[in-house]
Backbone as JSON Lines, residues from 0, in Angstrom:
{"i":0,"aa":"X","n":[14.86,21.57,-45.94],"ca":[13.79,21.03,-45.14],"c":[13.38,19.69,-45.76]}
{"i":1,"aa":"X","n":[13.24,18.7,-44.64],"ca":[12.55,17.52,-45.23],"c":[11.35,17.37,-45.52]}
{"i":2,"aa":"X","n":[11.51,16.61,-46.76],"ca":[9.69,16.27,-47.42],"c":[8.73,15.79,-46.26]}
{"i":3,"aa":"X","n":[9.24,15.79,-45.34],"ca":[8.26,14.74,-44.33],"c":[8.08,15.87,-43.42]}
{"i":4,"aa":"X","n":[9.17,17.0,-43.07],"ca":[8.99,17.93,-42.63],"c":[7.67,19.25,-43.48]}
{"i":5,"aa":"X","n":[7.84,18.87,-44.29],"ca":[6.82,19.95,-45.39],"c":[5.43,19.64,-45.13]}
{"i":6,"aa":"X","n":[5.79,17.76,-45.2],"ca":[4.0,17.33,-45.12],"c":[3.32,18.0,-43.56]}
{"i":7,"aa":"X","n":[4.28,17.91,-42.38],"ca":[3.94,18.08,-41.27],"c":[3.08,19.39,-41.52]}
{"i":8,"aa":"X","n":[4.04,20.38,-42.13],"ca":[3.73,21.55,-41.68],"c":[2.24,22.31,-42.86]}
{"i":9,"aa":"X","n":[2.22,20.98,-43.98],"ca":[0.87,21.53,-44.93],"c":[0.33,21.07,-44.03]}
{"i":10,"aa":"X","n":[0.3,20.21,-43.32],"ca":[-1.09,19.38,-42.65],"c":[-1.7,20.16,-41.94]}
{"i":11,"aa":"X","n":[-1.03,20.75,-40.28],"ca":[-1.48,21.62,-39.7],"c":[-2.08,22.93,-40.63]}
{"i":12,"aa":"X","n":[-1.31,23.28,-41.67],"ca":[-1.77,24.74,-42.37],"c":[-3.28,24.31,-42.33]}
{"i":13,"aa":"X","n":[-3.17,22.83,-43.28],"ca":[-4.96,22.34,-43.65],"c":[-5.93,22.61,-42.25]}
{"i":14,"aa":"X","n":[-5.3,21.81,-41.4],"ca":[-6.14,21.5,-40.26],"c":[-6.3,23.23,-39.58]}
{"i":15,"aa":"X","n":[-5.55,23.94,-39.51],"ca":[-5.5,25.16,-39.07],"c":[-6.64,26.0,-40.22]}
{"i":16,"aa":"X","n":[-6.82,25.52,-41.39],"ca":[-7.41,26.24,-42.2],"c":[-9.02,25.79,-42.07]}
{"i":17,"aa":"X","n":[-9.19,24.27,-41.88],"ca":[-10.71,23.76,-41.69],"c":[-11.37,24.2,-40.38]}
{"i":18,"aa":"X","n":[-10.28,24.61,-39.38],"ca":[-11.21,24.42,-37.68],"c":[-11.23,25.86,-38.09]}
{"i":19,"aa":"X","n":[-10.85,26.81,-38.9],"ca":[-11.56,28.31,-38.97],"c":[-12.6,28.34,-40.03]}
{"i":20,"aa":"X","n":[-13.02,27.59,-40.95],"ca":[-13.79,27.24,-41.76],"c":[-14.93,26.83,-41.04]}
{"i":21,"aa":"X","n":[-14.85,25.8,-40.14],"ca":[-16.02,25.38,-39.37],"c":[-16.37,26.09,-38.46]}
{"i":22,"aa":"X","n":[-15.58,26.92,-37.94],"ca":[-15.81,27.75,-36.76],"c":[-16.64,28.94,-37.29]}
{"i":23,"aa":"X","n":[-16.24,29.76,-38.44],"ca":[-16.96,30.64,-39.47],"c":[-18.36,30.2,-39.49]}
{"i":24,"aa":"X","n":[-18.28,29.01,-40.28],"ca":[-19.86,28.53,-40.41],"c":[-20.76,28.24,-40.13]}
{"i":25,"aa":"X","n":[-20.06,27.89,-38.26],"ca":[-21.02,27.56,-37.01],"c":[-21.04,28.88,-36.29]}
{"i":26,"aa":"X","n":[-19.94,29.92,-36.07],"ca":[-20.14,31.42,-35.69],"c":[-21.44,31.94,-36.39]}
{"i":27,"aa":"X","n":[-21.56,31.89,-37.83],"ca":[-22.66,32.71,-37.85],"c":[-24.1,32.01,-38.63]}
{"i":28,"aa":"X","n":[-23.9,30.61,-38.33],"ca":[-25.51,29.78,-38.52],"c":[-25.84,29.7,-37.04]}
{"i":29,"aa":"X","n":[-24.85,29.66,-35.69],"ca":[-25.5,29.68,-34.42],"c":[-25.83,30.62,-34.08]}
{"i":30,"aa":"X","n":[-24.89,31.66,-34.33],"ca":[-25.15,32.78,-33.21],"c":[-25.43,34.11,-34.81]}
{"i":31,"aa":"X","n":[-26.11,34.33,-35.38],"ca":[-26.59,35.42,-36.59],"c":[-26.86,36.75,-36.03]}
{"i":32,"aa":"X","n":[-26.91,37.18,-34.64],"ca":[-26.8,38.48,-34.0],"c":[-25.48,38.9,-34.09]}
{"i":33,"aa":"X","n":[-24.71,38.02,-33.55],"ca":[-23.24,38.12,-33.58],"c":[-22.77,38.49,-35.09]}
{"i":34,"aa":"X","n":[-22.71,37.51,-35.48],"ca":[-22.16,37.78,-37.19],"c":[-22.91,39.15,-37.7]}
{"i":35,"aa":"X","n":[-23.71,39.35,-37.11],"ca":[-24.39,40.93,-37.82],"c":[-24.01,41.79,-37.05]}
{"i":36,"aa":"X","n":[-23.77,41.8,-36.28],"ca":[-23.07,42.88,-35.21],"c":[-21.33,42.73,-35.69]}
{"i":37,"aa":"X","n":[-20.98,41.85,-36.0],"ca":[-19.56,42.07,-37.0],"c":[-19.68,42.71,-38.29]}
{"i":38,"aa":"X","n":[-20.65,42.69,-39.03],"ca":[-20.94,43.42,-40.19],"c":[-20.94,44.88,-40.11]}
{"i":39,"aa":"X","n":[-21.53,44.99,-38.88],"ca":[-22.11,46.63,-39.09],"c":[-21.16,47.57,-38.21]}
{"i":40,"aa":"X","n":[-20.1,46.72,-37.52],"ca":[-19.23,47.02,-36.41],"c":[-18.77,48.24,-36.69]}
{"i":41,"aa":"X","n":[-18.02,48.63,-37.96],"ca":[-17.67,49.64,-38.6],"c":[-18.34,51.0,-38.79]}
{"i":42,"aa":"X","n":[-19.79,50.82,-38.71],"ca":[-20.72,52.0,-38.47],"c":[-21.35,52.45,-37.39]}
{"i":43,"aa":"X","n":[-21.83,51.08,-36.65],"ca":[-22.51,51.29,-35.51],"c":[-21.4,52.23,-34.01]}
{"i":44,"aa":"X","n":[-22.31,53.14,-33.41],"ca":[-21.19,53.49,-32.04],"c":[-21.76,53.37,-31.25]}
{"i":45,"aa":"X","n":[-21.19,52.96,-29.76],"ca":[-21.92,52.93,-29.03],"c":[-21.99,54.05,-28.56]}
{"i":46,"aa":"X","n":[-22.96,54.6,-27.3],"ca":[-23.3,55.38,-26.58],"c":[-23.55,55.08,-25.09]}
{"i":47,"aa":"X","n":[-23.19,56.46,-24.39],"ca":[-23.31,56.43,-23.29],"c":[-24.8,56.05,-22.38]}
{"i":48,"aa":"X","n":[-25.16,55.16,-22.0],"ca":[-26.31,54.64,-21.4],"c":[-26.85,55.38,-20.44]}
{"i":49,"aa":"X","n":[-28.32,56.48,-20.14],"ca":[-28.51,57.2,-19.26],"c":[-29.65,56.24,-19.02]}
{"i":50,"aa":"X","n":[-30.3,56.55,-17.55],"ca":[-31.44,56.42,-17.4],"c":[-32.39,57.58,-16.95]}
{"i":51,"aa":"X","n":[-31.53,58.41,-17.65],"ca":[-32.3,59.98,-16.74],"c":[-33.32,60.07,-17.71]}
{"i":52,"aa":"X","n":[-34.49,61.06,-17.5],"ca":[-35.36,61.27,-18.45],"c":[-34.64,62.54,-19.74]}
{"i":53,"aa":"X","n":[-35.09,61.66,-20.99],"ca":[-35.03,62.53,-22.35],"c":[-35.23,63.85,-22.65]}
{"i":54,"aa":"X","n":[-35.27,65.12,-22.83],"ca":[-35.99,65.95,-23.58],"c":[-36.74,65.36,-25.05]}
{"i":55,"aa":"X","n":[-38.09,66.04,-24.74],"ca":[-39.35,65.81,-25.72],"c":[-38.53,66.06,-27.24]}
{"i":56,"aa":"X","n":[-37.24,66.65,-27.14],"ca":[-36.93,67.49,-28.44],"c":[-35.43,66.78,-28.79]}
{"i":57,"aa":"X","n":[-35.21,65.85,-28.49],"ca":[-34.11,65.04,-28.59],"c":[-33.89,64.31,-29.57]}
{"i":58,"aa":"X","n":[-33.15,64.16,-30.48],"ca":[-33.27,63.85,-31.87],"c":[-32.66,62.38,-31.99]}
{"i":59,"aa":"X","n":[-33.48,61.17,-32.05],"ca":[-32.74,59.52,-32.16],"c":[-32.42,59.62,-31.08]}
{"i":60,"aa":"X","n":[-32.79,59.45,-29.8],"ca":[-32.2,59.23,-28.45],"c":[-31.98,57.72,-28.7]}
{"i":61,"aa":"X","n":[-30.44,56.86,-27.71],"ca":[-30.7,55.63,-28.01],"c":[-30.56,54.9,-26.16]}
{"i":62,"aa":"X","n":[-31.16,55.79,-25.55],"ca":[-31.42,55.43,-24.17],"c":[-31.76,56.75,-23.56]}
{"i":63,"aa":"X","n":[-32.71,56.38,-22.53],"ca":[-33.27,57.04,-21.12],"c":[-34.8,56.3,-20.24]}
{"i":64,"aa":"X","n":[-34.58,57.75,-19.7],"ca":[-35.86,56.82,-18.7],"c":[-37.42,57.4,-18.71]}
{"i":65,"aa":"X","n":[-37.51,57.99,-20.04],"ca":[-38.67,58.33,-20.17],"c":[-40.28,57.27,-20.29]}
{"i":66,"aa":"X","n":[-41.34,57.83,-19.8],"ca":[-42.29,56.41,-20.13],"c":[-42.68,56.65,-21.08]}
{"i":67,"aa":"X","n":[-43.62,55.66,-22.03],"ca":[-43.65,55.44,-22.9],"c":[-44.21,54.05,-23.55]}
{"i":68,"aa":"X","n":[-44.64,53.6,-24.68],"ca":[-45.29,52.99,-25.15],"c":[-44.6,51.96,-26.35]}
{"i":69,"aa":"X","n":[-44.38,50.88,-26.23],"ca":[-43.21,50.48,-27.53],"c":[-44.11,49.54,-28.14]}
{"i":70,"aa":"X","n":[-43.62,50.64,-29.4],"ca":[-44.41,50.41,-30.84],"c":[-43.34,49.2,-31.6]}
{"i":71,"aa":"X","n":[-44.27,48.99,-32.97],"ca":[-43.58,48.78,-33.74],"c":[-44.25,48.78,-35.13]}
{"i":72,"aa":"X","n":[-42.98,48.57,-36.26],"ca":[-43.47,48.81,-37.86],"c":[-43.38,50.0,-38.2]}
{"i":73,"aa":"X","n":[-43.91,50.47,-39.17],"ca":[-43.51,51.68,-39.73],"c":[-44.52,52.91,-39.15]}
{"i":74,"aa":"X","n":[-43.83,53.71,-38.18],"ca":[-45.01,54.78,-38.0],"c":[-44.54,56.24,-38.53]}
{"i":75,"aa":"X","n":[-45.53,57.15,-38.95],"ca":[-45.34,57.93,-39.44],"c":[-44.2,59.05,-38.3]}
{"i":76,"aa":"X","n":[-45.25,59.1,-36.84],"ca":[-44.11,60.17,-35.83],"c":[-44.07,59.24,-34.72]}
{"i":77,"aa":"X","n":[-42.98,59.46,-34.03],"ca":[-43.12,58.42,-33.3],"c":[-42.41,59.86,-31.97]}
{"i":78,"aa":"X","n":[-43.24,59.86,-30.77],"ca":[-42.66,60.98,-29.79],"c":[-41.47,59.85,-28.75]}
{"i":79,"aa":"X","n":[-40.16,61.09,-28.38],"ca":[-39.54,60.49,-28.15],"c":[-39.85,59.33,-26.87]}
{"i":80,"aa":"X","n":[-40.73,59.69,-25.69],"ca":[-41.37,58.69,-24.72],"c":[-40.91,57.31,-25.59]}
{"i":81,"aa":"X","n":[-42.01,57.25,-26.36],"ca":[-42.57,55.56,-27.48],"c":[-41.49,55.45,-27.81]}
{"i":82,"aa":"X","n":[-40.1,56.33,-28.39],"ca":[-39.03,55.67,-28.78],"c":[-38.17,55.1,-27.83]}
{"i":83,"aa":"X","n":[-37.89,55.72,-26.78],"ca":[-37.17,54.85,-25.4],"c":[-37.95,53.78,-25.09]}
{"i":84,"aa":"X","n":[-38.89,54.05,-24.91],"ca":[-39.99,52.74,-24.32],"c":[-39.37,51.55,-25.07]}
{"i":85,"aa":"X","n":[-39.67,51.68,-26.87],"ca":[-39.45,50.56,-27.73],"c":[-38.14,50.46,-27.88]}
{"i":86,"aa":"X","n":[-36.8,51.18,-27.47],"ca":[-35.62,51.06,-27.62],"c":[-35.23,49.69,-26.08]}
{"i":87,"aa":"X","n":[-36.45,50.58,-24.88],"ca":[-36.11,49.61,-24.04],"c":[-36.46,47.97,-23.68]}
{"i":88,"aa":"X","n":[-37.38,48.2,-24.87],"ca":[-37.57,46.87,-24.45],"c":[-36.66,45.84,-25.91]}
{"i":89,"aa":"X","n":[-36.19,45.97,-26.19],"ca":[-35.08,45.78,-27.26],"c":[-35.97,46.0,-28.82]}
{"i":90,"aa":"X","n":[-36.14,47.08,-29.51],"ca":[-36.45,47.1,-30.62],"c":[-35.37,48.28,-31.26]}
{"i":91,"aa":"X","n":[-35.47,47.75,-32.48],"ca":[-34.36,48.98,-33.42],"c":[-35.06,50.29,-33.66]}
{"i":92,"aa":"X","n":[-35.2,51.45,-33.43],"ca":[-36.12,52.18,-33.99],"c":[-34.82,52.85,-35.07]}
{"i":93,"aa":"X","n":[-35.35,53.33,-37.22],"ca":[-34.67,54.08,-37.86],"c":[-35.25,55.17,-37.96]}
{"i":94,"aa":"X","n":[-34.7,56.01,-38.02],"ca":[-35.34,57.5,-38.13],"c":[-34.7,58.0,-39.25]}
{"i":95,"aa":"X","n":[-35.93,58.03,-40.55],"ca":[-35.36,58.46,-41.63],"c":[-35.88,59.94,-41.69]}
{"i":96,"aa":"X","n":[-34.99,60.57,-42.75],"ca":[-35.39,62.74,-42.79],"c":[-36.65,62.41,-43.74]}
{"i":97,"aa":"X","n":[-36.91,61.88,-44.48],"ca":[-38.03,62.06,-45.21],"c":[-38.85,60.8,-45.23]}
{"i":98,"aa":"X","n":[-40.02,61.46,-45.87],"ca":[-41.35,59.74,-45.78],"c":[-40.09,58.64,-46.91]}
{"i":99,"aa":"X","n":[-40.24,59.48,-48.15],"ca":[-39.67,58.6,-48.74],"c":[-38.8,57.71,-48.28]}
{"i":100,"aa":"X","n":[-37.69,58.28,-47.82],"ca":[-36.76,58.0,-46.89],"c":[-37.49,56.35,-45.8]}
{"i":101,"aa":"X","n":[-38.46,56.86,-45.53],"ca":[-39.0,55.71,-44.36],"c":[-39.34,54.89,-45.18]}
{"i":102,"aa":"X","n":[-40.02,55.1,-46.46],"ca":[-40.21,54.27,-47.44],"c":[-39.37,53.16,-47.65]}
{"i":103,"aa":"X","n":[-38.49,53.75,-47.79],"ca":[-37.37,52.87,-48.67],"c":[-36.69,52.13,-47.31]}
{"i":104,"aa":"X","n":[-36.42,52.57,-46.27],"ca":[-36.15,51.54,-44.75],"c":[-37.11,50.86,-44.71]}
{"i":105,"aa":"X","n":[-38.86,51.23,-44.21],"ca":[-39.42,49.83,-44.38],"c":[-39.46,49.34,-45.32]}
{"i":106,"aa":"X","n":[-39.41,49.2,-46.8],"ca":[-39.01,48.09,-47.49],"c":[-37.76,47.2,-47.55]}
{"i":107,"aa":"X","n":[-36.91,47.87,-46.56],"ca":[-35.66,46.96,-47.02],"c":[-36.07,45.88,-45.69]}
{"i":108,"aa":"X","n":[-36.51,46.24,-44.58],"ca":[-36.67,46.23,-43.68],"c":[-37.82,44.54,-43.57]}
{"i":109,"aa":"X","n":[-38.65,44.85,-44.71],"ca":[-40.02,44.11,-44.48],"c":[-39.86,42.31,-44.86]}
{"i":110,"aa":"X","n":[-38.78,42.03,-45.0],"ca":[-38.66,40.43,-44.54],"c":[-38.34,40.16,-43.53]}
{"i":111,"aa":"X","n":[-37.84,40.86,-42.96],"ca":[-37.34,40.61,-41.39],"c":[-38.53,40.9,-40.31]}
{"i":112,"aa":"X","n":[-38.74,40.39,-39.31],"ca":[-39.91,40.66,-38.32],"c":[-40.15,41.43,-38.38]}
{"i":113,"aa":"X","n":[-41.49,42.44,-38.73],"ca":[-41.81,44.02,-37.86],"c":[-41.68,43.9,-36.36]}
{"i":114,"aa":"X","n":[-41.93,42.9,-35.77],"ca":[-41.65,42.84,-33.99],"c":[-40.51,43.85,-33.69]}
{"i":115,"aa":"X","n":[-39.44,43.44,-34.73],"ca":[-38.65,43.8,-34.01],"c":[-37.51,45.44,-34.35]}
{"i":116,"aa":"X","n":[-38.9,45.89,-35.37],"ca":[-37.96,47.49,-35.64],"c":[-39.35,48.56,-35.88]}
{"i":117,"aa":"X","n":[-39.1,50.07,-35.67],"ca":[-39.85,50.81,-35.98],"c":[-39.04,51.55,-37.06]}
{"i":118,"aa":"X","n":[-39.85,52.06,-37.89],"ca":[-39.2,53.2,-38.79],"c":[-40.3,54.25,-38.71]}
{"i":119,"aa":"X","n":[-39.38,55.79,-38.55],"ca":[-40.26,56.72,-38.29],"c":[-39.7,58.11,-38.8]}
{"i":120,"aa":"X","n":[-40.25,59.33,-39.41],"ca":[-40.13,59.9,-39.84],"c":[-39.52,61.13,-39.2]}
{"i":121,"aa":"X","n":[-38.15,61.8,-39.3],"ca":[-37.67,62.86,-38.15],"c":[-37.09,63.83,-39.38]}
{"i":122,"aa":"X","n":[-37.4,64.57,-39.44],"ca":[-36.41,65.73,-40.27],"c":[-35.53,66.38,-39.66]}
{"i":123,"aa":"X","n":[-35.13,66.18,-37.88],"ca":[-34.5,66.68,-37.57],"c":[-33.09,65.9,-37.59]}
{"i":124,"aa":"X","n":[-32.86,64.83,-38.26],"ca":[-31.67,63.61,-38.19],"c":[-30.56,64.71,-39.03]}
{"i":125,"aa":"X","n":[-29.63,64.17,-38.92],"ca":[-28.41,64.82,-39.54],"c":[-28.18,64.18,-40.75]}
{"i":126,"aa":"X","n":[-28.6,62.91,-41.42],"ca":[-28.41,61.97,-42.43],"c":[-29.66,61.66,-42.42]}
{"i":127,"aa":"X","n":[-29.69,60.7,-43.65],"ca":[-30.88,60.24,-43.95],"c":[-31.38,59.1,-43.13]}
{"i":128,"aa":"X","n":[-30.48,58.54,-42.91],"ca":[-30.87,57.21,-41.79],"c":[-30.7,57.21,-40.72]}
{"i":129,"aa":"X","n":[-30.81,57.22,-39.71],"ca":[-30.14,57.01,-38.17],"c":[-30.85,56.0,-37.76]}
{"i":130,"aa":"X","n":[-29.98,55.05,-37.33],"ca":[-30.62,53.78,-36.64],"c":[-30.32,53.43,-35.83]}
{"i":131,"aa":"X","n":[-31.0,52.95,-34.14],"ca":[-30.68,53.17,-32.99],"c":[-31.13,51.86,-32.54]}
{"i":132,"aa":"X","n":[-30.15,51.37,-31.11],"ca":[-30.57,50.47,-30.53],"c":[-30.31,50.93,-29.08]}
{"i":133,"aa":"X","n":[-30.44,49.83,-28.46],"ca":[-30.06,50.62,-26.94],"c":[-28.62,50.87,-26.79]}
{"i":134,"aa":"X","n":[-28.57,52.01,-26.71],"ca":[-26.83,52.51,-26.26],"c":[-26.11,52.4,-27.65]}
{"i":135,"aa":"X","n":[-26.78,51.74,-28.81],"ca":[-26.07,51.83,-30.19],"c":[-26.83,52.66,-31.34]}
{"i":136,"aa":"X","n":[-26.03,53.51,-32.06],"ca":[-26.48,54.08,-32.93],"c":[-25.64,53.75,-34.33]}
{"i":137,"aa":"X","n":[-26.25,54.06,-35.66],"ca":[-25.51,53.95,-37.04],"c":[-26.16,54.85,-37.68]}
{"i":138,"aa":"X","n":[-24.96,55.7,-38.28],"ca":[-25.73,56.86,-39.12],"c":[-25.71,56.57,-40.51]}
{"i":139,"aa":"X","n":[-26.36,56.31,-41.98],"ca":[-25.77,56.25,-43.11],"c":[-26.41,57.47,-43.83]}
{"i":140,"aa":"X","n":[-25.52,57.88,-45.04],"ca":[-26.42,58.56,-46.2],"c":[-27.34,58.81,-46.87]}
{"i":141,"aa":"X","n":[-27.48,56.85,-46.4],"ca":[-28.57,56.52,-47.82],"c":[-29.9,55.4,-46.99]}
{"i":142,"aa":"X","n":[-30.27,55.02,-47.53],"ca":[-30.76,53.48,-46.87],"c":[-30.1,52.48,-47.52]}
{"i":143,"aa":"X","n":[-29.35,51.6,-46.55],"ca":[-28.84,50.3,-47.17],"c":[-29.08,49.36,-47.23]}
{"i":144,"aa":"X","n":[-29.4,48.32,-48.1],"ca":[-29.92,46.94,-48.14],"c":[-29.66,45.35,-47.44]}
{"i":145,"aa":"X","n":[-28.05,46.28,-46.97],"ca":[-27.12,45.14,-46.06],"c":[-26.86,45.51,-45.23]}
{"i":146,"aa":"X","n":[-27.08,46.75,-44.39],"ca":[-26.57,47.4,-43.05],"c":[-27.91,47.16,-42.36]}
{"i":147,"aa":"X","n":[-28.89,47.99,-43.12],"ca":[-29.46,47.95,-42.02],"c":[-30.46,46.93,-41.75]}
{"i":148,"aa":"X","n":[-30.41,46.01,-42.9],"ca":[-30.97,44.46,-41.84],"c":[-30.0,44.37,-40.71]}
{"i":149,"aa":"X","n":[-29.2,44.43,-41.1],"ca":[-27.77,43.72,-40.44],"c":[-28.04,44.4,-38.74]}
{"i":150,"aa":"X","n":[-27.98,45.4,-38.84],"ca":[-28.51,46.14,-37.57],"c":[-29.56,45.49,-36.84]}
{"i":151,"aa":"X","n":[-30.4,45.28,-37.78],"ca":[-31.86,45.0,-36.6],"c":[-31.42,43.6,-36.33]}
{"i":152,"aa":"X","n":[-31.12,42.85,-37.23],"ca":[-30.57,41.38,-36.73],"c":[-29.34,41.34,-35.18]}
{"i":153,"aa":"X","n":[-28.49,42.09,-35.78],"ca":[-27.76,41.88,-34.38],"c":[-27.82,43.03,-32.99]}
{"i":154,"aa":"X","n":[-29.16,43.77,-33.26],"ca":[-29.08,44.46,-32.0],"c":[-30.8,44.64,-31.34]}
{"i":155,"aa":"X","n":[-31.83,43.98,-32.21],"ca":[-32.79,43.85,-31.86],"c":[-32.95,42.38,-30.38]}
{"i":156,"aa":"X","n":[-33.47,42.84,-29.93],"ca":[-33.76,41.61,-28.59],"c":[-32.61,41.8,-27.63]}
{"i":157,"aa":"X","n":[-31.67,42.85,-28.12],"ca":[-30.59,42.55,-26.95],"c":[-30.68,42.77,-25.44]}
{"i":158,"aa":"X","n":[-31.67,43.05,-25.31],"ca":[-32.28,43.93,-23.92],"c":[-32.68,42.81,-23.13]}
{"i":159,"aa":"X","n":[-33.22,41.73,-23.68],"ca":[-34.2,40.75,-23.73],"c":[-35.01,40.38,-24.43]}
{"i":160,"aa":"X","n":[-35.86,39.11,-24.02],"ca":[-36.79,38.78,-25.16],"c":[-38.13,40.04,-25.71]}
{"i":161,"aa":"X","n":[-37.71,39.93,-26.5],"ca":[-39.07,41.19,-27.89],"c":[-40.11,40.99,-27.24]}
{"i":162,"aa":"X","n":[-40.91,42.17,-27.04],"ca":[-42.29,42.42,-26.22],"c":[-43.52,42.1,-27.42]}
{"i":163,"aa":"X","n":[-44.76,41.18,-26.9],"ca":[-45.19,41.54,-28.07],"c":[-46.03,42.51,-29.25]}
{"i":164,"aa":"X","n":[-45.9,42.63,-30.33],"ca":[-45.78,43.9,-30.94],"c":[-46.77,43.64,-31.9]}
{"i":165,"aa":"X","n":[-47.44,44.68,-32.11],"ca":[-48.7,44.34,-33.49],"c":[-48.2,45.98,-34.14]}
{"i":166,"aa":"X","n":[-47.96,45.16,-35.75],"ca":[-46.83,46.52,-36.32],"c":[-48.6,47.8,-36.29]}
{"i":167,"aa":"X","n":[-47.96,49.0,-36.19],"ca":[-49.02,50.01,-35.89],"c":[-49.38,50.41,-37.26]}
């Protein structure tokens, strides 16, 4: 291969290597829902979207058509109504098994807007965390420090613009 042939083909490598470099850096300084919704892609599932009404006894519902009241910030119980309500108007609600548990979500939680997440206390969750958006759910073990911002960042407001919220 010719030297002139080599340069051709580093060049493009370069140029092929900077327009994904810039594209990276403008993917997730423009659009930061997106890039967090790539982060958490791996945990989060979606769900089937109802609009039928909930049972009162439904554990992290992440859609229906119950009425309801949308909260936000850390509440101690939150009945499922207030959680569809605030799921529908785009807020994250986590439902941790224990206070502590909620503890430790709203603190990871508390630089990021309260507008835009509830954390609430369910012992009936299967894990310690369950975190829900509309039609999306993520279950973890533990509370995580990088998931579940990551969550409320890329799935809070997706409904539309955030209702406004005075944390309860």
């Amino acid at each position: 291969m010719s030297a002139r042939r080599v340069l051709v083909w580093a060049g493009l490598a370069v140029g092929v290597f900077m327009v994904g470099l810039v594209a990276g850096v403008v993917f997730g300084q423009a659009a930061p829902d997106v890039a967090a919704r790539q982060i958490v892609r791996e945990f989060a599932v979606s769900e089937p979207v109802t609009l039928d009404t909930v049972a009162e006894d439904a554990v992290a519902p992440t859609s229906g058509g119950n009425d309801g009241m949308a909260v936000c910030g850390r509440v101690p119980h939150l009945p499922v109504d207030d959680a569809i309500a605030s799921l529908d108007a785009g807020l994250v609600v986590v439902h941790a098994r224990t206070s502590d548990v909620a503890d430790q979500a709203a603190a990871v939680l508390e630089s990021s807007d309260p507008a835009r997440w509830i954390v609430t206390v369910d012992d009936r969750v299967g894990d310690e965390v369950v975190a829900t958006a509309w039609g999306v759910r993520m279950t973890l073990a533990a509370v995580d420090e990088h998931l579940l911002p990551a969550f409320v960042t890329g799935y809070a407001g997706r409904r539309g613009p955030l209702p406004e919220c005075s944390p309860a």
